[in-house]
C-alpha positions as CSV (number, residue, x, y, z in Angstrom):
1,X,-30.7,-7.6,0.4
2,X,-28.1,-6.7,-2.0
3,X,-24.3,-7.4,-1.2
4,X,-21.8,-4.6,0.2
5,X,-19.6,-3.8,-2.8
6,X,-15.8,-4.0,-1.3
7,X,-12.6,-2.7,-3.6
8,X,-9.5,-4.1,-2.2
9,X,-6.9,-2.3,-3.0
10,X,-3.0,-4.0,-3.4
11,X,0.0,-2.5,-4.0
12,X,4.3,-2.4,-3.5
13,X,5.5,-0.8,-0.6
14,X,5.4,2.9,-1.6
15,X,3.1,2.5,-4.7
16,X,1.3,5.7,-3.8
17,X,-1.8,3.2,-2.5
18,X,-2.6,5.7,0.9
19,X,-2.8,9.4,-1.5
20,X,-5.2,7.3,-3.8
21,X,-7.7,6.4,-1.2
22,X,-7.5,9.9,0.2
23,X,-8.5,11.1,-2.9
24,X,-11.1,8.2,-3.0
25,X,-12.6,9.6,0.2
26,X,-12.6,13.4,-1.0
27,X,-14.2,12.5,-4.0
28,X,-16.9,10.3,-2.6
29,X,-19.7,11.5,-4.5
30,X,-22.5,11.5,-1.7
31,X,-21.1,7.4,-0.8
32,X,-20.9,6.2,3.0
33,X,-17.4,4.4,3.3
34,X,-15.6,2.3,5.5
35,X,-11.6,1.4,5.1
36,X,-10.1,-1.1,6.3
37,X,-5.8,-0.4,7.0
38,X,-3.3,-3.4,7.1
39,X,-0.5,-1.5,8.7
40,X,2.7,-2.8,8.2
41,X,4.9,-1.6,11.0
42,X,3.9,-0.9,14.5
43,X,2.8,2.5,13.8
44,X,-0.9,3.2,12.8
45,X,0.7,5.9,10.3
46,X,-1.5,5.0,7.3
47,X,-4.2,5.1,9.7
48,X,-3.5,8.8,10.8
49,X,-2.9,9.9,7.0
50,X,-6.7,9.4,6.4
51,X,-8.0,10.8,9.1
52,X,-10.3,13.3,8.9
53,X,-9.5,13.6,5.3
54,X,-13.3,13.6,4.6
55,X,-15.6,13.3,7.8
56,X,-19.2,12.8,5.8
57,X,-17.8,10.4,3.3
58,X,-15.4,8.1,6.1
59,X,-16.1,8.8,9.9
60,X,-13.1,7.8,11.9
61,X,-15.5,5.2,13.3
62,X,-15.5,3.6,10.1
63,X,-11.8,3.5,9.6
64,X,-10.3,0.3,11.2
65,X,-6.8,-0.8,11.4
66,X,-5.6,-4.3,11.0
67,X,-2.3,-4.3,12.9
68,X,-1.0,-7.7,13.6
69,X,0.5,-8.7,10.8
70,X,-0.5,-9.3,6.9
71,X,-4.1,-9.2,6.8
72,X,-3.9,-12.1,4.0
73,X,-2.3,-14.6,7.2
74,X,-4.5,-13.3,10.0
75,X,-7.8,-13.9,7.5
76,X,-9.9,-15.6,10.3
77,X,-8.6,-13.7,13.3
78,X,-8.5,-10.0,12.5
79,X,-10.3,-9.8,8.4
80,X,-13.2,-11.8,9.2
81,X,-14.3,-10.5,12.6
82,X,-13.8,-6.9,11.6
83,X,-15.7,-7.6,8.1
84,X,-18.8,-8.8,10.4
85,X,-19.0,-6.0,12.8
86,X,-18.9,-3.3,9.1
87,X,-21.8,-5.4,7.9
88,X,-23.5,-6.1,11.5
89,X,-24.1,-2.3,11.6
90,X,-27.6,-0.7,11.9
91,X,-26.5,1.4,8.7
92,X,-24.0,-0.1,6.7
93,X,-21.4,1.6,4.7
94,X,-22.0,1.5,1.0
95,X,-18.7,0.8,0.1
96,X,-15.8,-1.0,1.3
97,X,-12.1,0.0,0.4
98,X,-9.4,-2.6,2.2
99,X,-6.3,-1.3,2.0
100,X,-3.7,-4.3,2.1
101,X,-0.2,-3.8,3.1
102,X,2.9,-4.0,0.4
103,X,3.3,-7.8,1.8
104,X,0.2,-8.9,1.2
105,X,-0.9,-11.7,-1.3
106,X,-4.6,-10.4,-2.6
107,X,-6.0,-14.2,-3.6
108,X,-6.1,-15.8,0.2
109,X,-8.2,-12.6,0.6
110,X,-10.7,-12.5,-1.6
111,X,-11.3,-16.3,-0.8
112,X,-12.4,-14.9,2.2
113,X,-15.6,-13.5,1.0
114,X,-16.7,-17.0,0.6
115,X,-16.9,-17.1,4.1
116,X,-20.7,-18.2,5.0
117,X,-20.8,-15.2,7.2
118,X,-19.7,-12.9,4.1
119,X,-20.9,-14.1,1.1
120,X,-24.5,-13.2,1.7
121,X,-23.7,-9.9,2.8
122,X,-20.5,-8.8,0.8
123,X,-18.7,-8.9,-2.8
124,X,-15.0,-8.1,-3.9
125,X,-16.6,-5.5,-6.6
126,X,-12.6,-5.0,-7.9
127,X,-9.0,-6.0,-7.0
128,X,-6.8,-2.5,-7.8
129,X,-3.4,-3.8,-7.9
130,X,-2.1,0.2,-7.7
131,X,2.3,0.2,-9.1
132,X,4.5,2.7,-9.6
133,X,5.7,3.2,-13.1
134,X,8.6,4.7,-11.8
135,X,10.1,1.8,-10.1
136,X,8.7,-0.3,-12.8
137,X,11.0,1.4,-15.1
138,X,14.0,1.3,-12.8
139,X,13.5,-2.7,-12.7
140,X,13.7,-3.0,-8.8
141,X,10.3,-5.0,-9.7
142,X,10.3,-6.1,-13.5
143,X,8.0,-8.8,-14.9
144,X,10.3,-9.3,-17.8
145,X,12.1,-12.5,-17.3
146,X,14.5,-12.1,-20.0
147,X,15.5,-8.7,-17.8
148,X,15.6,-10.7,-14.6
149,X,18.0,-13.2,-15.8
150,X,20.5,-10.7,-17.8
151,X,20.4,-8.5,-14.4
152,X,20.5,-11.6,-12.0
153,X,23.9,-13.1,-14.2
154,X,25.2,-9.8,-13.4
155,X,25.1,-9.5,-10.0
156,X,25.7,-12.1,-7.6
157,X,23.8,-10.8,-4.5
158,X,20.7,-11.3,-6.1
159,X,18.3,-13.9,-4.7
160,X,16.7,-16.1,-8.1
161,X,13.5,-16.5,-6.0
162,X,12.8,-13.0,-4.7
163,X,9.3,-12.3,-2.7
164,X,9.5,-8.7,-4.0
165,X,9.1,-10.5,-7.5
166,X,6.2,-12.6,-6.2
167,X,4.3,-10.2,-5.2
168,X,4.2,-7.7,-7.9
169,X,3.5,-11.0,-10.1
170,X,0.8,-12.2,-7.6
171,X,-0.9,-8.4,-7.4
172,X,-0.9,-8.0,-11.4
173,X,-2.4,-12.1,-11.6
174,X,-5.2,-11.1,-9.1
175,X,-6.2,-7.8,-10.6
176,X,-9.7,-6.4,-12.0
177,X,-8.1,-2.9,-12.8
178,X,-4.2,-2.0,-12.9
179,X,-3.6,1.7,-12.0
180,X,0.1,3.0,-13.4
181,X,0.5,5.2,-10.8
182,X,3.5,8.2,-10.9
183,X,3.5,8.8,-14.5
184,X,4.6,12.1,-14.4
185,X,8.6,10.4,-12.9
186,X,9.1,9.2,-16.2
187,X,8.9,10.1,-20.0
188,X,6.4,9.0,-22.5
189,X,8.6,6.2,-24.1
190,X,9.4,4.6,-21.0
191,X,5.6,4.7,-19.5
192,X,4.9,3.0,-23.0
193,X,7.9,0.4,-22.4
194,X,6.5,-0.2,-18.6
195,X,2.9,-0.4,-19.8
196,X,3.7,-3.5,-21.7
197,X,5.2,-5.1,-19.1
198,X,2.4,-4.6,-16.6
199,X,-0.1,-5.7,-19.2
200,X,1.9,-8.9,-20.0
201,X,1.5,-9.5,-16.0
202,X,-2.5,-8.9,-16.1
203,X,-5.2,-12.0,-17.2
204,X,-7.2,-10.9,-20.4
205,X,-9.4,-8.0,-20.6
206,X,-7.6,-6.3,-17.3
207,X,-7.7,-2.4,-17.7
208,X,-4.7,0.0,-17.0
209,X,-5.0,3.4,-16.1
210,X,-2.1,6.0,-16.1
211,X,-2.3,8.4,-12.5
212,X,0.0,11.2,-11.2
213,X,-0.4,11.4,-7.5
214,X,-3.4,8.6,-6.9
215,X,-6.1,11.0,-8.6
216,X,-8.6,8.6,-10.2
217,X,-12.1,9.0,-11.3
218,X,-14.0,7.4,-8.7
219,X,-16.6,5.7,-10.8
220,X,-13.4,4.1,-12.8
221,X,-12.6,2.3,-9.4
222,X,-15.7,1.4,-8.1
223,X,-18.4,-0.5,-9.5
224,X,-16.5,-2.8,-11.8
225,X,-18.8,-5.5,-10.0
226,X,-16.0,-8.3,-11.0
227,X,-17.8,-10.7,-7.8
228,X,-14.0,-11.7,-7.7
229,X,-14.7,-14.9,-5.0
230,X,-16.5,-16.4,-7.7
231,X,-13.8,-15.9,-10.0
232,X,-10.7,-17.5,-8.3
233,X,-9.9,-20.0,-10.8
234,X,-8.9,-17.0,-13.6
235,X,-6.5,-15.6,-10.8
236,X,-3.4,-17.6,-10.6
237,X,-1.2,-17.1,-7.7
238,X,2.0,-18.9,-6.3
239,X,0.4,-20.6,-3.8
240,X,-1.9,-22.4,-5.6
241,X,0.6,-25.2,-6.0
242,X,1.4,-25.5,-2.4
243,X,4.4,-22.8,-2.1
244,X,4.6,-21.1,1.5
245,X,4.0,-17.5,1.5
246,X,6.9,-16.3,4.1
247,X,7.8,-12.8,4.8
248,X,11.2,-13.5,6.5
249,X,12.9,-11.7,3.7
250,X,11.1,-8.2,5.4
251,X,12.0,-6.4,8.2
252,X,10.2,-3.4,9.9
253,X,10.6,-1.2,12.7
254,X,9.9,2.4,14.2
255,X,11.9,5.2,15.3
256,X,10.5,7.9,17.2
257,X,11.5,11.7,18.3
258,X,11.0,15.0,19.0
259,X,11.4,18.6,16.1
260,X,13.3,19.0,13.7
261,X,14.1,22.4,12.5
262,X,14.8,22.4,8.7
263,X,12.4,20.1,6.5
264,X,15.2,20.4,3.4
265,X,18.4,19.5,5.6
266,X,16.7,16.5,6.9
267,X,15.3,14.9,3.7
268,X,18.6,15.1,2.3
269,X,20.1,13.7,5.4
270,X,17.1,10.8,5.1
271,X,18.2,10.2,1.7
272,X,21.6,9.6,2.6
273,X,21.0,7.1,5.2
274,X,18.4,4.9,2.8
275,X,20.7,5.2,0.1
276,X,23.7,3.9,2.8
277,X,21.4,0.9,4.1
278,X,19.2,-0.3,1.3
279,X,15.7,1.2,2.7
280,X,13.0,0.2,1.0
281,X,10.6,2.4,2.3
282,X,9.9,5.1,5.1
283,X,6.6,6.7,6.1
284,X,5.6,8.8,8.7
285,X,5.0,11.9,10.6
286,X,7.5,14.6,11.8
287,X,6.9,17.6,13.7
288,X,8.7,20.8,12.5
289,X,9.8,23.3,15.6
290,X,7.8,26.9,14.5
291,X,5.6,25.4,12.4
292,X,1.6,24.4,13.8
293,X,1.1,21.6,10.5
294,X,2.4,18.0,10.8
295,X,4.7,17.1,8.1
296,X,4.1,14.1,6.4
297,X,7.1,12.0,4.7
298,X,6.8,9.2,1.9
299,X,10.1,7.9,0.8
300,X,10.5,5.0,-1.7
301,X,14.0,3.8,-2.0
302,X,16.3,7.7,-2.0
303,X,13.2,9.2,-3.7
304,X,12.0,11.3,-0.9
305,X,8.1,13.5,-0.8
306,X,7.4,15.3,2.5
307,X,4.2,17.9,2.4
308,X,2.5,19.6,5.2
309,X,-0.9,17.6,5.6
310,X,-3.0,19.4,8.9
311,X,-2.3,21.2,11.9
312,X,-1.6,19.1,15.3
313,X,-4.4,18.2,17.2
314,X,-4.0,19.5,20.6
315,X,-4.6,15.6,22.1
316,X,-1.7,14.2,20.1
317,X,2.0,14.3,20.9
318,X,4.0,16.7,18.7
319,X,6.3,13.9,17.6
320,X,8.5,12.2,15.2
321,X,7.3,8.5,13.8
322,X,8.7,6.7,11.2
323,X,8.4,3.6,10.0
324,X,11.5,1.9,8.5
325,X,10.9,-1.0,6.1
326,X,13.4,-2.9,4.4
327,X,14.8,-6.5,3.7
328,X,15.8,-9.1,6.4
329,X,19.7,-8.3,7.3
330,X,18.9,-4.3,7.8
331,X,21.2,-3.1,10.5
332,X,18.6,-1.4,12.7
333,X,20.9,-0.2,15.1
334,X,23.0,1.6,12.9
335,X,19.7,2.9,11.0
336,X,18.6,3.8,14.5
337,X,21.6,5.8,15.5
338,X,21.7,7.8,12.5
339,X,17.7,8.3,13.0
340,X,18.7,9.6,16.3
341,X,21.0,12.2,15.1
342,X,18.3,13.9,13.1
343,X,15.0,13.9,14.8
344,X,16.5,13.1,18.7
């Protein structure tokens, strides 16, 4: 029997890595998939943003969140188990997609499909390390080590070491296929400029694709067939030489609530309170007083994108959730309070 062709699919906090498999899934092509969700937070938010997105292609039976932590440290407790019961099926899906979270290192992973109970049954077709050119270009997550020390001698605060660093360096190492996602933030010499940066980053032969809001050509993504757990060796990682991978330097939490009544007012007032604590990221859903849609909110540092997804279902709460991600040291209590004033 052939092998189940699985994509996982890496990527920075706020990279954009959720709208690109929901365009996956409504571009499916006539494919049965499954997904796999490493939340990161104690919300299934990610979860609820694909949804329903397309029933034939992904039936919420075949969506299954991984919530206890980074799926790349839980391999044998959550990964393997859940991988099993996907291939135990009477019909199983013809494609994976895994969906890591921004914390998670993609090599401890795909060792995992050599697994005994895996291998036989299932293959990393691709690693999609998915990165937003905009940030790129802003240096919050540079690969150019000349740039890191000029910016590092100039501000003191700065940790030599960072995780943020490793992880961008440890997606791009692992990669089958870079996707440059949010092209459209910056102009054409930059994207050039931040292009050669990524590709510095990537082993030999690693494609890059430029995308404005996750939209990729399905067959670019999957069925690159790289059988990446038999190709660990080419895919150099930190940990290799013993290091520890820690995420003490993240924190996470959520904040919940009822309406608010002006979508504008509040996401300059969100703005404002990740631009005065140093939020990396905030996700989530917020319900609107008048209006019967959920709106959905994606912020990345200030830079904030809320859109109307789908109506309410009538066996959910009409609430506020968002999840609040930043480094260790985030006052969450001030964070909390200010929260408070906008969505109660």
């Amino acid at each position: 029997m052939s092998k189940v062709p699985t994509t996982v699919i890496t990527g920075f906090l706020g990279a954009g890595k959720t709208t690109l498999i929901r365009h996956l899934l409504e571009n499916a092509q006539g494919r049965r998939l499954a997904l796999i969700i490493n939340e990161f937070g104690d919300v299934g938010v990610d979860a609820e943003l694909v949804k329903g997105c397309n029933d034939e292609a992904c039936p919420e039976d075949d969506i299954v969140e991984l919530a206890n932590g980074c799926i790349c440290c839980t391999v044998a407790d959550d990964f393997l188990p859940t991988m099993q019961k996907l291939l135990d099926r009477p019909v199983p899906p013809d494609h994976i997609l895994i969906e890591t979270s921004g914390l998670a290192l993609p090599k401890p992973l795909v060792k995992a499909f050599q697994w005994p109970d895996i291998r036989t049954r299932a293959t990393v077709d691709g690693v999609i390390a998915l990165i937003d050119a905009d940030a790129v270009a802003a240096g919050r997550f540079a690969t150019d080590e000349a740039a890191l020390a000029a910016a590092r001698a100039g501000d003191p605060n700065l940790d030599h070491d960072s995780p943020l660093e490793e992880l961008f360096e440890e997606q791009l190492a692992c990669a089958d296929m870079v996707v440059l996602n949010k092209t459209d933030l910056v102009d054409a010499a930059t994207l050039a400029d931040v292009e050669g940066r990524v590709a510095a980053g990537t082993r030999p032969g690693v494609g890059i694709l430029r995308a404005r809001h996750g939209a990729v050509d399905i067959a670019t993504l999957l069925g690159i067939v790289a059988a990446a757990e038999e190709d660990l060796d080419s895919r150099p990682s930190h940990i290799d030489d013993g290091e520890e991978h820690d995420h003490d330097d993240f924190a996470s939490f959520v904040a919940k609530g009822g309406e608010i009544a002006d979508v504008d007012a509040f996401a300059a007032a969100l703005g404002e309170i990740i631009r005065a604590h140093d939020i990396l990221r905030v996700k989530g859903m917020v319900a609107v007083a008048g209006k019967p849609m959920r709106l959905v909110v994606q912020a990345v540092g200030p830079r904030i994108q809320p859109y109307f997804d789908r109506n309410w279902q009538a066996d959910e709460p009409r609430q506020t959730a968002l999840v609040v991600i930043g480094q260790t040291g985030l006052n969450e209590t001030a964070i909390r309070q200010a929260l408070n004033a906008l969505i109660g």
